[in-house]
N, C-alpha and C positions, 0 to 999 in steps of 0.2 A: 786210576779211573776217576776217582774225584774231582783231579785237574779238570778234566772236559765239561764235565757237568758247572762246574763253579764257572768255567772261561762262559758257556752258552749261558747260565743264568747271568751275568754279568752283562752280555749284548742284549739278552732280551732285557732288563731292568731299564738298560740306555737305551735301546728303543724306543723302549714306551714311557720315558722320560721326553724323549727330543718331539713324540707324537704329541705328548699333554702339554708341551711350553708350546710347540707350532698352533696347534688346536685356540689354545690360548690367548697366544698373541695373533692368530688370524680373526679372534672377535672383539679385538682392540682397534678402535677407529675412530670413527667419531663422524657428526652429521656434517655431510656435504663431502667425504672424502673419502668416498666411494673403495671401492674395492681393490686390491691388490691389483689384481688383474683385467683393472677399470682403469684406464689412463687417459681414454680418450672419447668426442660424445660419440664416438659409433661403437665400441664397446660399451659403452650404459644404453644405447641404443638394444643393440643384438641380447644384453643381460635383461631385459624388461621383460616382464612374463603375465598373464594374464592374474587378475585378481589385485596385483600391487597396490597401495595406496599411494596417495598424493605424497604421505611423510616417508616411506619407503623407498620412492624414486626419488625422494628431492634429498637421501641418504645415501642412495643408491652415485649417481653423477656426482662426478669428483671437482665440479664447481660450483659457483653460485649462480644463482640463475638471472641473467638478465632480463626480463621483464614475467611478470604478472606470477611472481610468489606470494601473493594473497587473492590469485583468482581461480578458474576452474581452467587454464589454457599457461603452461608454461613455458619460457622459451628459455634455452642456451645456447650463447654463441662464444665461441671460445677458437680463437685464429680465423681459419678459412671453413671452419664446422657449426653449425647450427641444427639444435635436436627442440622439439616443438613435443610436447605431451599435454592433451587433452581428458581431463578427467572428470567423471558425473557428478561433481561439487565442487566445491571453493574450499571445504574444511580438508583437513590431513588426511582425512578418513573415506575421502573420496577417491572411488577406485578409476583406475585407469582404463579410456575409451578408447584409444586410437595416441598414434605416435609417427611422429616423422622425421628422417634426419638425414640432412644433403649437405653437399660440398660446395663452395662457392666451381664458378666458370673457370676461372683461370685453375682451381685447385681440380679440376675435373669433370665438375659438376657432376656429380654424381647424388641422388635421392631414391631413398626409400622410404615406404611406409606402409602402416600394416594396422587393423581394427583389434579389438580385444574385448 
């Protein structure tokens, strides 16, 4: 009867072994390279959430931003995608107004956008 007990404490110790290394290395990252499951700007797009700051979305997008990362309006363009985020400052700590992000013509043209 031992046996079982040792076999289930065994799985559960590797369980929550494999949960504390995942846990762990999913808050390994680093600024500008966004999230695992961020690979593209309509997923950091669809990920923006109200409240965010300016240093939080410019962590958040898995690029660097082409134009005005030292103003209150940022843009990235990255292939045939372009994501635009508008925020009530210039500083880091400025949160997020409004966000837009469309596809070129030939790639479908598709845009969205939405207030915050």
């Amino acid at each position: 009867m031992t046996r079982p007990v040792q076999s289930l404490r065994r799985r559960t110790v590797g369980a929550l072994s494999l949960t504390v290394a995942l846990a762990f290395l999913s808050g390994c990252g680093g600024g500008g390279g966004g999230g695992s499951d961020i690979n593209t700007l309509h997923d950091a797009y669809k990920a923006l959430t109200p409240g965010m700051t300016k240093a939080e979305v410019l962590d958040l997008v898995p690029f660097k931003p082409s134009q005005g990362a030292s103003t209150s309006q940022v843009l990235w363009v990255e292939g045939q995608e372009a994501l635009g985020v508008r925020f009530n400052g210039s500083s880091s700590t400025g949160v997020i107004t409004f966000a837009q992000w469309g596809m070129s013509i030939p790639a479908g043209g598709q845009n969205e956008s939405r207030n915050f």
